[in-house]
CHARMM internal coordinates of N, CA and C (Angstrom, degrees):
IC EDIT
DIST 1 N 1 CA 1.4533
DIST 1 CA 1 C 1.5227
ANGL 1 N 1 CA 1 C 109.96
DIST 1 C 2 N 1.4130
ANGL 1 CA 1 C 2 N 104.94
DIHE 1 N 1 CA 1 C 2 N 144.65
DIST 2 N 2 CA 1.6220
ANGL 1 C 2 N 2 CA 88.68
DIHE 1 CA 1 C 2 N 2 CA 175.69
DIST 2 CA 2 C 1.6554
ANGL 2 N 2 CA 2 C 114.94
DIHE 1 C 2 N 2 CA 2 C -110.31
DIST 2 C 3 N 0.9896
ANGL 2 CA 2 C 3 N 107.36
DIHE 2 N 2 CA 2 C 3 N 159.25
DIST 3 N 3 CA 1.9517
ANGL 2 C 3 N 3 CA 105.79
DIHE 2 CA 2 C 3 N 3 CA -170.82
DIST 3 CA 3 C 0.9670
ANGL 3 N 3 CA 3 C 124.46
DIHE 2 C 3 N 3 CA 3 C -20.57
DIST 3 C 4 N 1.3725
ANGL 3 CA 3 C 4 N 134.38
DIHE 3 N 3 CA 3 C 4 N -61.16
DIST 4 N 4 CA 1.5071
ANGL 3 C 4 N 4 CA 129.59
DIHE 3 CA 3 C 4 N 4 CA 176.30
DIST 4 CA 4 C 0.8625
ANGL 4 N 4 CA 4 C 119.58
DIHE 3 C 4 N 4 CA 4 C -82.23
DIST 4 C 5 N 1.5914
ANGL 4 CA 4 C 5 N 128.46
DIHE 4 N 4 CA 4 C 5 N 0.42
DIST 5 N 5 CA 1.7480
ANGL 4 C 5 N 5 CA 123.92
DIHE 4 CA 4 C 5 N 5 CA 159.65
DIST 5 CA 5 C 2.0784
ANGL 5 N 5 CA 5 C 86.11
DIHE 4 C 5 N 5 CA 5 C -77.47
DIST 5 C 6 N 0.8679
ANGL 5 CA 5 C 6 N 117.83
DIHE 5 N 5 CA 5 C 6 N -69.39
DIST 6 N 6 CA 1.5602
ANGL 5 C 6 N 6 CA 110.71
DIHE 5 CA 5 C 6 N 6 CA 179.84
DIST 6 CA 6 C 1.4490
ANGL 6 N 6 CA 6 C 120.66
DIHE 5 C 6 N 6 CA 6 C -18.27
DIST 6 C 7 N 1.2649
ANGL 6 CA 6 C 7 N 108.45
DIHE 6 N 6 CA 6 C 7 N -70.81
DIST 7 N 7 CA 1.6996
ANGL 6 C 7 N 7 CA 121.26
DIHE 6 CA 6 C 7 N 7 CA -170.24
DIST 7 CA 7 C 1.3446
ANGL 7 N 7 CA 7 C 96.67
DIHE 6 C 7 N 7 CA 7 C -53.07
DIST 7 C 8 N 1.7956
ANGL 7 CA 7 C 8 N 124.06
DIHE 7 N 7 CA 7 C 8 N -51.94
DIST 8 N 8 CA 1.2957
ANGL 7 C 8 N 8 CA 126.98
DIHE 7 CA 7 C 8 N 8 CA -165.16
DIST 8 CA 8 C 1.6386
ANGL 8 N 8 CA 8 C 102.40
DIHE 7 C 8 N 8 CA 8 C -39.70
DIST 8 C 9 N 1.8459
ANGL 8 CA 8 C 9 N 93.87
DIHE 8 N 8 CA 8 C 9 N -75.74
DIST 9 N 9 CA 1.5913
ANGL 8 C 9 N 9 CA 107.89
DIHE 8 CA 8 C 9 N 9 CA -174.13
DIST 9 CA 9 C 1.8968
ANGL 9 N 9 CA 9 C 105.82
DIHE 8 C 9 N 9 CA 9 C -44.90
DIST 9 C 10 N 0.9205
ANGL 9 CA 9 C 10 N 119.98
DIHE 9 N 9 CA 9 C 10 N -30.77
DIST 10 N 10 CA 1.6084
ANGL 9 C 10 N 10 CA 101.39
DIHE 9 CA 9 C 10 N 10 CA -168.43
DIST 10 CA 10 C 1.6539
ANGL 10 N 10 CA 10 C 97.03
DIHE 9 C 10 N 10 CA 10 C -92.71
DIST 10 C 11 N 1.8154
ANGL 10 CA 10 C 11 N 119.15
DIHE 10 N 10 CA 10 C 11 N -7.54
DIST 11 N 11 CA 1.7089
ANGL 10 C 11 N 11 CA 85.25
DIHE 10 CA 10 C 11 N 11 CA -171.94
DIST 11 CA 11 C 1.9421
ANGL 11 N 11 CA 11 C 78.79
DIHE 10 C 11 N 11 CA 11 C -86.27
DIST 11 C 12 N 1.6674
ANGL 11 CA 11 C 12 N 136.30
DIHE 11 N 11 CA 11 C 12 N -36.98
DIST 12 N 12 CA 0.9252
ANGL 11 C 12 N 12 CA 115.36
DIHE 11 CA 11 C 12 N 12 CA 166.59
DIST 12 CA 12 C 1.5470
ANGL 12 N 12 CA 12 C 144.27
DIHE 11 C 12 N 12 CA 12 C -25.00
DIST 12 C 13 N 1.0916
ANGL 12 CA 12 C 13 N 124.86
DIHE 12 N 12 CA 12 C 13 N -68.16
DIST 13 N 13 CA 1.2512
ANGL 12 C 13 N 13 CA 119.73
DIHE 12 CA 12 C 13 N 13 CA 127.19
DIST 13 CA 13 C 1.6752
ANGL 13 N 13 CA 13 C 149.92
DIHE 12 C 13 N 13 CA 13 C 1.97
DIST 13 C 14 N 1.2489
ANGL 13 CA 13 C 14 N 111.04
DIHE 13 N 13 CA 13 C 14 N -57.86
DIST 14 N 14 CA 1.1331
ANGL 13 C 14 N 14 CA 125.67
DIHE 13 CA 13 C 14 N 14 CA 167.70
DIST 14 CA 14 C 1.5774
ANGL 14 N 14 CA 14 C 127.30
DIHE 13 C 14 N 14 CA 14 C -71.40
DIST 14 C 15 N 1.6001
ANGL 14 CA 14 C 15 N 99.75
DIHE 14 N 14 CA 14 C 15 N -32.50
DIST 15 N 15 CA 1.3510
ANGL 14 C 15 N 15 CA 131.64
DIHE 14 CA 14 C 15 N 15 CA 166.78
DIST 15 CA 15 C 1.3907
ANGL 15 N 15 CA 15 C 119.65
DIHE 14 C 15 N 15 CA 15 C -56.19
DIST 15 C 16 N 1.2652
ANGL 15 CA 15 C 16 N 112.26
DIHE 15 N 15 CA 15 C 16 N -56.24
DIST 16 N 16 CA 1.5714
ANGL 15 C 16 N 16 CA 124.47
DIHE 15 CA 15 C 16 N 16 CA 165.94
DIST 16 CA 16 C 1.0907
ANGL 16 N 16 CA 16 C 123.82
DIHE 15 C 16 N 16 CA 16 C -74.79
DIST 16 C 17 N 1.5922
ANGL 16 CA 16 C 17 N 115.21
DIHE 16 N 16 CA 16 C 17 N -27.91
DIST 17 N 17 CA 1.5711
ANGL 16 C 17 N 17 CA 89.26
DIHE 16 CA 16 C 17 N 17 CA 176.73
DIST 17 CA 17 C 1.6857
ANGL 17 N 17 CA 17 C 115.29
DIHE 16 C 17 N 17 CA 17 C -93.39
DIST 17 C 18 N 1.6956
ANGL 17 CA 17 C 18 N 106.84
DIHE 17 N 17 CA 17 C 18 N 11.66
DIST 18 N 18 CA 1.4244
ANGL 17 C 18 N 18 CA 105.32
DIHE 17 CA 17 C 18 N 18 CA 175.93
DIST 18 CA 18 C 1.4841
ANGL 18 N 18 CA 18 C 105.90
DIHE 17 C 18 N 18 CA 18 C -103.07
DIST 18 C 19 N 1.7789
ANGL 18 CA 18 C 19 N 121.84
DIHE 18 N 18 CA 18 C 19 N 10.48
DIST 19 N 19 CA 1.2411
ANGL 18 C 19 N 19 CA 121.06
DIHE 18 CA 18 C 19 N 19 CA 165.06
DIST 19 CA 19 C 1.5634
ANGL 19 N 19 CA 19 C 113.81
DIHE 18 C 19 N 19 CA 19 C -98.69
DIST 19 C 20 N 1.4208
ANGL 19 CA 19 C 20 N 113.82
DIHE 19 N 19 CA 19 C 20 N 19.49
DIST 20 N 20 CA 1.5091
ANGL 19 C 20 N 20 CA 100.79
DIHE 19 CA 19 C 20 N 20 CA 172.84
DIST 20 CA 20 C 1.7772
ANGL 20 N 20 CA 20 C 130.71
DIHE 19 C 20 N 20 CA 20 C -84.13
DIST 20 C 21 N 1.0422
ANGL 20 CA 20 C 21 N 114.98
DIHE 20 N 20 CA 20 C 21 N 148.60
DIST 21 N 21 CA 1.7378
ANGL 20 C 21 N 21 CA 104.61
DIHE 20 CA 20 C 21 N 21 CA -150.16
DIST 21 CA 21 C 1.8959
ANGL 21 N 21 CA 21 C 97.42
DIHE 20 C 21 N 21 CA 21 C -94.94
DIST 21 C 22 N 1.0470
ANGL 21 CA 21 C 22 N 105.67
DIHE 21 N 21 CA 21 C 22 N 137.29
DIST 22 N 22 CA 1.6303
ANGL 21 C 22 N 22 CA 123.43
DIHE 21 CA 21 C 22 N 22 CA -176.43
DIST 22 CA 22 C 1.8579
ANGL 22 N 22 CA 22 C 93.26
DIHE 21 C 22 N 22 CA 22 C -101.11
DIST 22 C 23 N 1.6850
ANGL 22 CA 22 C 23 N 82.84
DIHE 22 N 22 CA 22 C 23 N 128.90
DIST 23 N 23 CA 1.6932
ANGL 22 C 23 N 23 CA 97.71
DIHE 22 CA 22 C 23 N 23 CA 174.87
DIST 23 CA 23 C 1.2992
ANGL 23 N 23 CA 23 C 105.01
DIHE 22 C 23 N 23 CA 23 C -107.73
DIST 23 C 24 N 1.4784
ANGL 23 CA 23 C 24 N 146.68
DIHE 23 N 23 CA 23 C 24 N 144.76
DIST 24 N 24 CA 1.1153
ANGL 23 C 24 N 24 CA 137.04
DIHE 23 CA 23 C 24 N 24 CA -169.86
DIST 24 CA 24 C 1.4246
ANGL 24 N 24 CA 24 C 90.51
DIHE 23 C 24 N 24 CA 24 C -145.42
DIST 24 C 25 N 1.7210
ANGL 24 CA 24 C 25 N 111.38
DIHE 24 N 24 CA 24 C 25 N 145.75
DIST 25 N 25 CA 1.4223
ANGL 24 C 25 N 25 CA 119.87
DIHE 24 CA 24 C 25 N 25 CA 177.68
DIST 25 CA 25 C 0.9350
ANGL 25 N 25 CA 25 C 108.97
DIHE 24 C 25 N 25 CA 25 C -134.17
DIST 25 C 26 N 1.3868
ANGL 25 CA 25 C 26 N 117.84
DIHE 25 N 25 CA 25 C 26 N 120.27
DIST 26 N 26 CA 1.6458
ANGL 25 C 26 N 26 CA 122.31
DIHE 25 CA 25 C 26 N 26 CA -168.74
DIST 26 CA 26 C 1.5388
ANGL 26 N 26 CA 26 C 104.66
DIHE 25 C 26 N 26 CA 26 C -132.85
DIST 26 C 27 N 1.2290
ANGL 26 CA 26 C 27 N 111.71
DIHE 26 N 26 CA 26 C 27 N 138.30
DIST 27 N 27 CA 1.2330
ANGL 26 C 27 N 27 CA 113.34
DIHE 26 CA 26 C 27 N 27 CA -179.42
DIST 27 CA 27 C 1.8762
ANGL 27 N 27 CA 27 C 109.17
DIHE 26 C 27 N 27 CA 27 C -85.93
DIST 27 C 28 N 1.5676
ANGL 27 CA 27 C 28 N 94.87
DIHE 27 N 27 CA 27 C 28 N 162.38
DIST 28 N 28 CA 1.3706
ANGL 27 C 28 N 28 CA 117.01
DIHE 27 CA 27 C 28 N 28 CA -170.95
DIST 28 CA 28 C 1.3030
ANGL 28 N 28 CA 28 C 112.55
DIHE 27 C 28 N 28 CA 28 C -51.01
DIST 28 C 29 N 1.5087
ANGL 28 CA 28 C 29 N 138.85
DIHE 28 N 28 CA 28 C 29 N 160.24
DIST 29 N 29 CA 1.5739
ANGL 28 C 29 N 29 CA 121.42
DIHE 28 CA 28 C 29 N 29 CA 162.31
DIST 29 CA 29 C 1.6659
ANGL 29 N 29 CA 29 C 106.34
DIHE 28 C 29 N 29 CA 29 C -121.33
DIST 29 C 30 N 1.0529
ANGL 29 CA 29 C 30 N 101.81
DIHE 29 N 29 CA 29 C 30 N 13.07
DIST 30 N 30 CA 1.9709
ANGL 29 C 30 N 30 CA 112.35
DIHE 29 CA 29 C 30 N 30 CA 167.81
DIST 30 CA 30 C 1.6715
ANGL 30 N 30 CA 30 C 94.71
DIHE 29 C 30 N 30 CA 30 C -113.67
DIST 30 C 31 N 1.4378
ANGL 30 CA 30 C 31 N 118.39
DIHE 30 N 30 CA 30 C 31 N 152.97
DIST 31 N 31 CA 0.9456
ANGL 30 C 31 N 31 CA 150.95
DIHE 30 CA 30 C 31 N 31 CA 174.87
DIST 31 CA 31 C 1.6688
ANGL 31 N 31 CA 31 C 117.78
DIHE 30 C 31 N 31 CA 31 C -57.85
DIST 31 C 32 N 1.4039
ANGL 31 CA 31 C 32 N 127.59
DIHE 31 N 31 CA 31 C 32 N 136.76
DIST 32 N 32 CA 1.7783
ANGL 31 C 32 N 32 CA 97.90
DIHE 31 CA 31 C 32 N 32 CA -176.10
DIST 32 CA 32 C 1.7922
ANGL 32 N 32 CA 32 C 91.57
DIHE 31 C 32 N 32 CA 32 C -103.60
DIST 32 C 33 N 1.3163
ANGL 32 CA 32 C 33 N 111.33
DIHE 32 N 32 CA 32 C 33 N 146.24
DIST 33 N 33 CA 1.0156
ANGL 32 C 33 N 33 CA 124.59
DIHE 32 CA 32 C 33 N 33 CA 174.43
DIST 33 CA 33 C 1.5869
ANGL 33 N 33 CA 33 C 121.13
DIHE 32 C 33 N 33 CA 33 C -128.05
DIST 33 C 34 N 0.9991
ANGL 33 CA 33 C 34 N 107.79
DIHE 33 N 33 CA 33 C 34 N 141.40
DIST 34 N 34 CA 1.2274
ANGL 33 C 34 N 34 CA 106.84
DIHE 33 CA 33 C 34 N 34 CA -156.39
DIST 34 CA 34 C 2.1996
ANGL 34 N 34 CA 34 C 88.09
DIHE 33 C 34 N 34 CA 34 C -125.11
DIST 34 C 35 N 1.4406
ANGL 34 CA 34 C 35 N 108.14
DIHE 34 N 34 CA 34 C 35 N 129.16
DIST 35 N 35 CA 1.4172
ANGL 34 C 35 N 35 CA 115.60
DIHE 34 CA 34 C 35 N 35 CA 168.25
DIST 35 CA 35 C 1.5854
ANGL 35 N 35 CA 35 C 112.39
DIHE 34 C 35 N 35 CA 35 C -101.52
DIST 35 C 36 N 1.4186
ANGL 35 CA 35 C 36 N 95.37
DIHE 35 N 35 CA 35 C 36 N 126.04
DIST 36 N 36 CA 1.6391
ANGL 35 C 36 N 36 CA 104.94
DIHE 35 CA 35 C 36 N 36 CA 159.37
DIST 36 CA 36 C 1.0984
ANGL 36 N 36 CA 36 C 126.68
DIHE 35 C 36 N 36 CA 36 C -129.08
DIST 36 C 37 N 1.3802
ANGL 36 CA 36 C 37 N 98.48
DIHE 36 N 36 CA 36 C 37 N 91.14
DIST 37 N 37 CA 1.6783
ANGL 36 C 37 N 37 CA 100.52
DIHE 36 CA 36 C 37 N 37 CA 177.49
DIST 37 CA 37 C 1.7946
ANGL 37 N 37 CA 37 C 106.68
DIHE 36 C 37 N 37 CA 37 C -91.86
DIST 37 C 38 N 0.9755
ANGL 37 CA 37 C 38 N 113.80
DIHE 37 N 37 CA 37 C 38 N 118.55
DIST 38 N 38 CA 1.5530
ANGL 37 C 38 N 38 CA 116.86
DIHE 37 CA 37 C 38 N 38 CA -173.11
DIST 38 CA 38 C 1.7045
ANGL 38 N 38 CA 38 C 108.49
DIHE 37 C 38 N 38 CA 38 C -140.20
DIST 38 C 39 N 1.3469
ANGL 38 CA 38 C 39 N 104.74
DIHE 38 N 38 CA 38 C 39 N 106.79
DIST 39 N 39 CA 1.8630
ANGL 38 C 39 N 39 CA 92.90
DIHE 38 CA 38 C 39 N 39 CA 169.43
DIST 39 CA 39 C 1.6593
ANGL 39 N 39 CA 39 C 86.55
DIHE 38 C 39 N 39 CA 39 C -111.35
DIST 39 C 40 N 1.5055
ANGL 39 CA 39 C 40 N 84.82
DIHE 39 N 39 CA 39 C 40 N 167.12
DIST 40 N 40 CA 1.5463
ANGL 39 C 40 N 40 CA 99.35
DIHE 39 CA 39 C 40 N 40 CA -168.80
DIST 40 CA 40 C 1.9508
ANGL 40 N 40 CA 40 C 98.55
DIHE 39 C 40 N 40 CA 40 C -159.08
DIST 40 C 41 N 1.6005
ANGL 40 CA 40 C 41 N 85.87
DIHE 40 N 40 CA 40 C 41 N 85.46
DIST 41 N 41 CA 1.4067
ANGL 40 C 41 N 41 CA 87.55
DIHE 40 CA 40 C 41 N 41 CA 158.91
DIST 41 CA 41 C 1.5172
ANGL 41 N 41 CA 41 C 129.52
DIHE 40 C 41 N 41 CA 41 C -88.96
DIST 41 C 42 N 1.6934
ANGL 41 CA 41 C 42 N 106.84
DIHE 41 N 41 CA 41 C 42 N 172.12
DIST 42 N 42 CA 1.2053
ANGL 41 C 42 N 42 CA 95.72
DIHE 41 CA 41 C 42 N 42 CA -175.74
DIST 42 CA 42 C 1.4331
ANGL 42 N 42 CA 42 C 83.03
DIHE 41 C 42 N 42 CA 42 C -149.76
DIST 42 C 43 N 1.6973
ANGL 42 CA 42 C 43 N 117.44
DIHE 42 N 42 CA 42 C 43 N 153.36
DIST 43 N 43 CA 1.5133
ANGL 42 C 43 N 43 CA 116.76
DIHE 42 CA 42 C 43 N 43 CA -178.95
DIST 43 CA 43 C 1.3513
ANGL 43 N 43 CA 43 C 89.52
DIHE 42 C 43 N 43 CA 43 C -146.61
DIST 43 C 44 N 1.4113
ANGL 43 CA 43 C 44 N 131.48
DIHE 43 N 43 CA 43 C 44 N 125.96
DIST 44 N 44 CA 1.3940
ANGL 43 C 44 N 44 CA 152.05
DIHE 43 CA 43 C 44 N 44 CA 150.84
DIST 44 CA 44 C 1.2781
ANGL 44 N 44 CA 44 C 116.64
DIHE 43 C 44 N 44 CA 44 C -70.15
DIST 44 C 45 N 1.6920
ANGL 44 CA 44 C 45 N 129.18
DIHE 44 N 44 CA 44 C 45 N 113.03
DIST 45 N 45 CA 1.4885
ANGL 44 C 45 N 45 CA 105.87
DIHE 44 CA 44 C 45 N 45 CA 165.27
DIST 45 CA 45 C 1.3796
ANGL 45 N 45 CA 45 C 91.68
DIHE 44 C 45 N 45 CA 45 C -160.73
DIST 45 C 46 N 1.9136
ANGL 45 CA 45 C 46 N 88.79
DIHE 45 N 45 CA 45 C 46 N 146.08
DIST 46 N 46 CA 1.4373
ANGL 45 C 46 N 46 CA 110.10
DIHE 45 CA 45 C 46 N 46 CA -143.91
DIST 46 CA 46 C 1.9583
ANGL 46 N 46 CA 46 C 93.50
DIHE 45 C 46 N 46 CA 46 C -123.25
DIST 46 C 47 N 1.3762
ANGL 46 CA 46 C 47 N 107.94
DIHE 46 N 46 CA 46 C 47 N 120.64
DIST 47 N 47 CA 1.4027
ANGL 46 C 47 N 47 CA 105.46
DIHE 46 CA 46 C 47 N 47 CA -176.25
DIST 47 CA 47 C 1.6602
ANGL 47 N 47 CA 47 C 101.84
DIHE 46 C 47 N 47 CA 47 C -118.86
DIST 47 C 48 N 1.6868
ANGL 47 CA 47 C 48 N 103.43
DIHE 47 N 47 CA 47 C 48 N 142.57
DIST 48 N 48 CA 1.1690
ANGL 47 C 48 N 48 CA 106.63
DIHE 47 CA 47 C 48 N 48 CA -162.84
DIST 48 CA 48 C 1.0531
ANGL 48 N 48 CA 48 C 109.62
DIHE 47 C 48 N 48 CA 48 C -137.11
DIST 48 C 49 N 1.3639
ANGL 48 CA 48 C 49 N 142.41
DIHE 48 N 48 CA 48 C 49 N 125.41
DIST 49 N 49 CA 1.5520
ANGL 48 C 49 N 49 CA 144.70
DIHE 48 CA 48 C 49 N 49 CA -172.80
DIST 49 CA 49 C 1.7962
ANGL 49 N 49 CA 49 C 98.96
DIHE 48 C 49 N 49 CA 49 C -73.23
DIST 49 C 50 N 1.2979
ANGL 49 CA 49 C 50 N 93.65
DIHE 49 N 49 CA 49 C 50 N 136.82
DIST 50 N 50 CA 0.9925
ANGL 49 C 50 N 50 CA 112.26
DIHE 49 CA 49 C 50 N 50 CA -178.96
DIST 50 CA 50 C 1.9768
ANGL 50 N 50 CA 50 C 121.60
DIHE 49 C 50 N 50 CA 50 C -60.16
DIST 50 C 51 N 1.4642
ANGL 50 CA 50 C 51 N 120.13
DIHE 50 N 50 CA 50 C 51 N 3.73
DIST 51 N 51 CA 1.3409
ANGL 50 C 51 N 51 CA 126.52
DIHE 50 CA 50 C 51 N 51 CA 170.12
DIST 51 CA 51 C 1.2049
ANGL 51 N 51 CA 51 C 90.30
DIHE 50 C 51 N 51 CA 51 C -93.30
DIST 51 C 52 N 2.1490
ANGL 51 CA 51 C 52 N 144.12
DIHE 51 N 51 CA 51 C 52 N -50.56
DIST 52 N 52 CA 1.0434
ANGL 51 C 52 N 52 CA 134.61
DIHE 51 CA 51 C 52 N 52 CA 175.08
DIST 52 CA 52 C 1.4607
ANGL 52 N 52 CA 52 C 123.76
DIHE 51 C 52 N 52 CA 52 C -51.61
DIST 52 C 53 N 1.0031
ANGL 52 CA 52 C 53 N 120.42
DIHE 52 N 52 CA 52 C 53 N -28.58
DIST 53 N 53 CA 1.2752
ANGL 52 C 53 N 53 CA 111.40
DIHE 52 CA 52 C 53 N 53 CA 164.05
DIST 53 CA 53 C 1.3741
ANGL 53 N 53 CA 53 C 133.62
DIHE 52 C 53 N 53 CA 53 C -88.81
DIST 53 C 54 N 1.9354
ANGL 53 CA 53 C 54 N 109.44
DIHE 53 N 53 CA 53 C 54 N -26.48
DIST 54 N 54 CA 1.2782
ANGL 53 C 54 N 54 CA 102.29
DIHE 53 CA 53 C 54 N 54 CA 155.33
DIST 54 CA 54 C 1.6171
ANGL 54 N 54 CA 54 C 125.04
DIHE 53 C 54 N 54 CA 54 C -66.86
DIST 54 C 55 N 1.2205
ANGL 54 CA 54 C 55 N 115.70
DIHE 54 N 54 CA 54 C 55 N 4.91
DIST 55 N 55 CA 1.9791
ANGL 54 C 55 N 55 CA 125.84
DIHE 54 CA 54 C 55 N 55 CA 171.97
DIST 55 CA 55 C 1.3540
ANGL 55 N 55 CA 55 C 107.12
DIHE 54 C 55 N 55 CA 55 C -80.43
DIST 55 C 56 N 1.6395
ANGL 55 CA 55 C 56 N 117.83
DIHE 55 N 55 CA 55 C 56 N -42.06
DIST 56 N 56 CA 1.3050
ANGL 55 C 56 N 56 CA 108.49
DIHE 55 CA 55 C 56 N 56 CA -146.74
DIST 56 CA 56 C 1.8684
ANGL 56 N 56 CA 56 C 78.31
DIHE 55 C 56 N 56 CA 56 C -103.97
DIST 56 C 57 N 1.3312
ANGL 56 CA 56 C 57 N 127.79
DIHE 56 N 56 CA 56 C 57 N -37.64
DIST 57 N 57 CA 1.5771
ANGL 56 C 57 N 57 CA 95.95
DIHE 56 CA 56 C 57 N 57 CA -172.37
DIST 57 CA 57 C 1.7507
ANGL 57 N 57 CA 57 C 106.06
DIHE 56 C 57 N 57 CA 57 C -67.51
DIST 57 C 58 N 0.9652
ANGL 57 CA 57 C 58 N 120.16
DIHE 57 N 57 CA 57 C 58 N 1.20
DIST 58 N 58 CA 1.8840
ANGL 57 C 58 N 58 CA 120.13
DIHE 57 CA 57 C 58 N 58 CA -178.57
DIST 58 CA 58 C 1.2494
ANGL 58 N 58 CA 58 C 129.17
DIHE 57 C 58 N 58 CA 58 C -108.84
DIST 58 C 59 N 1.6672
ANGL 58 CA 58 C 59 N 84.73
DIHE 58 N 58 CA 58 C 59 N -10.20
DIST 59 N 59 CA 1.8344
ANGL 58 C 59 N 59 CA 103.14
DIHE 58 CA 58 C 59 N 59 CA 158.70
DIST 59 CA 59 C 1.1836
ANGL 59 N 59 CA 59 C 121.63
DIHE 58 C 59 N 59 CA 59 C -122.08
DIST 59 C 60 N 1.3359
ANGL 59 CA 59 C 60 N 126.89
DIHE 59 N 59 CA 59 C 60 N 60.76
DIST 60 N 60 CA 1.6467
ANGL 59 C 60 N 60 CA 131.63
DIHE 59 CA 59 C 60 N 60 CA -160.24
DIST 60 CA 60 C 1.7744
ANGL 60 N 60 CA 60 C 101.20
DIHE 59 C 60 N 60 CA 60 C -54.49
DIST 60 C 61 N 1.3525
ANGL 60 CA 60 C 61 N 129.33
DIHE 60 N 60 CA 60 C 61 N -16.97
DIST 61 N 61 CA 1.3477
ANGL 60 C 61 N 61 CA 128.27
DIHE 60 CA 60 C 61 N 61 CA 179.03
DIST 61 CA 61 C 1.1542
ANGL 61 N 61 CA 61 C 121.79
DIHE 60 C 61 N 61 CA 61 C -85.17
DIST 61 C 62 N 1.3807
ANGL 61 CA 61 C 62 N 118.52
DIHE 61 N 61 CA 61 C 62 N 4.51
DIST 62 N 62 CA 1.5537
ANGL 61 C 62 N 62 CA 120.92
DIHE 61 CA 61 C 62 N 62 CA -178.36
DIST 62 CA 62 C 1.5235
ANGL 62 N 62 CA 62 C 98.42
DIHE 61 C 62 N 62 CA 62 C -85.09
DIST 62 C 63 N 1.0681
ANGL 62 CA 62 C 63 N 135.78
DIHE 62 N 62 CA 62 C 63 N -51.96
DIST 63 N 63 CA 1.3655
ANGL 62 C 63 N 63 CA 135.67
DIHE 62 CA 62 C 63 N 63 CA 163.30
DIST 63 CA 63 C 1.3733
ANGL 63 N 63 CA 63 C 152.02
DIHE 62 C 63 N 63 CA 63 C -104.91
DIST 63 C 64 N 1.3881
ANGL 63 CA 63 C 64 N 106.02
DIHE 63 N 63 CA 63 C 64 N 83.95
DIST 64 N 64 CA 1.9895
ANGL 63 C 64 N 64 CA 131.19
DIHE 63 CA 63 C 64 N 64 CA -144.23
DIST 64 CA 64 C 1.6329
ANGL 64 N 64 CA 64 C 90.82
DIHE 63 C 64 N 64 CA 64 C -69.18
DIST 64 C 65 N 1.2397
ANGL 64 CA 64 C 65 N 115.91
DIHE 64 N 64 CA 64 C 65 N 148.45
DIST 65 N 65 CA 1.4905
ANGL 64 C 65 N 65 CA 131.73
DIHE 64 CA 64 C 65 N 65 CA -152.90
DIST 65 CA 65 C 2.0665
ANGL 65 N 65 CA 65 C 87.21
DIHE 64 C 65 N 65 CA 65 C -113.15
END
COOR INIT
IC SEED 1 N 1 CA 1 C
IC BUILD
């Protein structure tokens, strides 16, 4: 190689390896918090024709407590 193909390739060189990108991971200095506001209703309702219920109050043994 002759000199200024040299110098070229090494300022090339030098160039790129001072463009490589730095990742840095640093942790938080606040706390992580996490919100849970959650209601959770629940409503059961049980409709019954009025022959089903005249069965079950006249058969108190169909459903043992």
């Amino acid at each position: 190689m002759t000199p200024p193909k040299a110098v070229f390739l090494v300022g090339c060189v030098a160039i790129a390896s001072a463009c490589t990108p730095t990742i840095r991971i640093e942790p938080s200095d606040k706390p992580i918090t996490i919100n849970l506001n959650v209601k959770i209703d629940q409503e059961v309702r049980i409709k019954l024709d009025k022959e089903v219920e005249d069965l079950i109050s006249n058969n108190p043994d169909l459903f043992p407590e």
